[in-house]
C-alpha positions in Angstrom: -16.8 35.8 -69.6 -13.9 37.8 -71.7 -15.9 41.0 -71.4 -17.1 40.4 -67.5 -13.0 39.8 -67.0 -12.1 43.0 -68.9 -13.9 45.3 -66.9 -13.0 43.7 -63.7 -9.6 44.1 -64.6 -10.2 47.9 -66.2 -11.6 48.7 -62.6 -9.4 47.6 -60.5 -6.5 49.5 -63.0 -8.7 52.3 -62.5 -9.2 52.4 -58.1 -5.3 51.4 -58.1 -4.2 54.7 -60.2 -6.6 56.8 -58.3 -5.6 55.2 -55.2 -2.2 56.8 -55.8 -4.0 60.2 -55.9 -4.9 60.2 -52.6 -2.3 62.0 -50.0 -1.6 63.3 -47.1 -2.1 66.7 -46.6 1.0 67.6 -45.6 3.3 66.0 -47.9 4.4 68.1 -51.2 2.6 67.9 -54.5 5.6 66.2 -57.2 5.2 68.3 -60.1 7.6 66.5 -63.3 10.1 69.4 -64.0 12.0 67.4 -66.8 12.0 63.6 -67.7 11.3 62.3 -64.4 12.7 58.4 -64.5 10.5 57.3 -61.4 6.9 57.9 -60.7 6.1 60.5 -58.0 4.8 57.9 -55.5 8.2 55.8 -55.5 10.2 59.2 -55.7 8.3 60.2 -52.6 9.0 57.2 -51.0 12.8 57.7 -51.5 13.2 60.9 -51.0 10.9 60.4 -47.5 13.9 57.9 -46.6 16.8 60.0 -47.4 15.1 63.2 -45.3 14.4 61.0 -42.2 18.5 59.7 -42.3 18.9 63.5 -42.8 17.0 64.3 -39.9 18.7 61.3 -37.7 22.0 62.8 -38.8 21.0 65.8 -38.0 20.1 65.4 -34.6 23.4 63.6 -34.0 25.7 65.9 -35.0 23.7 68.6 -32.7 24.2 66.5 -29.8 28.0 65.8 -30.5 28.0 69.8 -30.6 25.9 70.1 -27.5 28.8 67.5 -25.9 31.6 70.5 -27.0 29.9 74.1 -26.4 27.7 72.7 -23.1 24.2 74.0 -24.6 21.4 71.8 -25.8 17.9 73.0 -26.5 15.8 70.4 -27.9 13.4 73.0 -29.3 16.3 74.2 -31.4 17.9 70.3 -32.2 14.5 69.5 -33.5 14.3 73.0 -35.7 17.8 72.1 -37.0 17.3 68.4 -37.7 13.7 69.5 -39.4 15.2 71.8 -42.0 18.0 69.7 -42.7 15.9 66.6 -43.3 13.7 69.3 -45.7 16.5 70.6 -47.9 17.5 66.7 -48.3 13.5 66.4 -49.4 13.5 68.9 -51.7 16.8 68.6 -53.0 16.3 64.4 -53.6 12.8 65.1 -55.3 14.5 67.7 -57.7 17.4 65.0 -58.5 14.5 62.9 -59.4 13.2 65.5 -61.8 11.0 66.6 -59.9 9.9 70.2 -57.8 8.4 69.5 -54.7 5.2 72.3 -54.0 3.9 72.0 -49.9 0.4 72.8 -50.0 -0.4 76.3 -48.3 
């Protein structure tokens, strides 16, 4: 019974690690850089909430500008918003101790 337990429990340890392994293709691969406190999933996780207020932010303060000048373009709103939600990505994954890699 002891050794039918153990490798139930050594198998589901096993799926649940390499369950973490599996991503979505277009997130970035978390390579450690120094001495990482958090793992990669729960940095990803964070960092994934901080771009998206980023990218709310973002928006907002294009539309407040829009309100000013006259001139909104959502094409170029959502260009801004993106790359300001990606240099919050990369730059919360590297305060992690992390470097964030997109796949090409």
């Amino acid at each position: 019974m002891k050794a039918r337990m153990r490798i139930a429990i050594s198998i589901a340890a096993a799926a649940a690690i390499l369950a973490g392994c599996v991503q979505d293709p277009s997130q970035p691969v978390l390579y450690p850089v120094g001495s990482p406190v958090n793992p990669p999933f729960l940095a990803n996780l964070m960092c994934n909430g901080e771009g998206n207020a980023m990218y709310r932010e973002g928006m907002q303060q294009y539309r407040l500008n829009a309100q000013i000048t006259g001139h909104y373009d959502a094409a170029e709103a959502d260009a801004l918003a993106r790359s300001a939600a990606h240099r919050k990505y990369i730059t919360c994954a590297s305060s992690e101790g992390y470097r964030a890699v997109y796949p090409q």
